[in-house]
N, C-alpha and C positions, 0 to 999 in steps of 0.2 A: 475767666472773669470770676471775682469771688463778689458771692451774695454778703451784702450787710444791712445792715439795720439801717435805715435814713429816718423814721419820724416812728412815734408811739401816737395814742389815743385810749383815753381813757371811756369806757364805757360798759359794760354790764362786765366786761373784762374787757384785759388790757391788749392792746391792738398791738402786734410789733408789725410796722407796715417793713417790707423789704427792699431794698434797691432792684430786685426781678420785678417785683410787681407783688409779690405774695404778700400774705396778711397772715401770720400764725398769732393766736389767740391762746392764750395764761389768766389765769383765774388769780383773784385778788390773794387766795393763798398761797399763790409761787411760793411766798417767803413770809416767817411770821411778820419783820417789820413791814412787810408790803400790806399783809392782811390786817395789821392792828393802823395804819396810817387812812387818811384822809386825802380822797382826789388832790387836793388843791395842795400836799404834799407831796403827792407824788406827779404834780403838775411840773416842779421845779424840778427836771431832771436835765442832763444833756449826755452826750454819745460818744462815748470813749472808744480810746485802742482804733480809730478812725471807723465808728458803725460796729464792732465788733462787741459791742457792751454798753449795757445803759448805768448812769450813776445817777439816783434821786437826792438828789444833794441834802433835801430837809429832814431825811432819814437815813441819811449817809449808809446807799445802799448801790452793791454795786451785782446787776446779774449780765450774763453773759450768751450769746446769740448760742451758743456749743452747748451751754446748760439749759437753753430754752428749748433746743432741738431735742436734746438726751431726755427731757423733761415729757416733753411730747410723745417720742417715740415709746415710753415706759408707761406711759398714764392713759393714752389714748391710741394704742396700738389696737387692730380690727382684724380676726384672721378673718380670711373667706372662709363661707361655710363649703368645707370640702365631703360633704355627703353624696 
């Protein structure tokens, strides 16, 4: 079974809720047009590639569940402290 993307939410950042259950969290500067835009912009989006991408139509902006992962794992990667 492949994870996708079913609903977003906007809030201090942006919710990507998952068809698992998961909620991974992006920061309003994913992307400059994401960061120079307006909630109520990026309200009107809907979910391409069946869940696999979000497109915000009013900023004709399109990011992708593979780029939100890669995004994640580069920016907010934790080693243990191995001491």
């Amino acid at each position: 079974m492949n994870t996708l993307i079913s609903k977003i939410e906007l809030d201090d950042k942006i919710l990507v809720h998952l068809t698992s259950g998961d909620i991974l969290t992006i920061p309003y500067s994913y992307t400059p047009r994401i960061a120079q835009s307006m909630k109520t912009e990026l309200s009107n989006y809907h979910l391409i590639g069946g869940g696999r991408g979000i497109h915000f139509e009013d900023i004709d902006e399109d990011i992708s569940l593979g780029g939100i992962i890669e995004y994640k794992l580069k920016h907010e990667l934790i080693l243990p402290n191995c001491a």
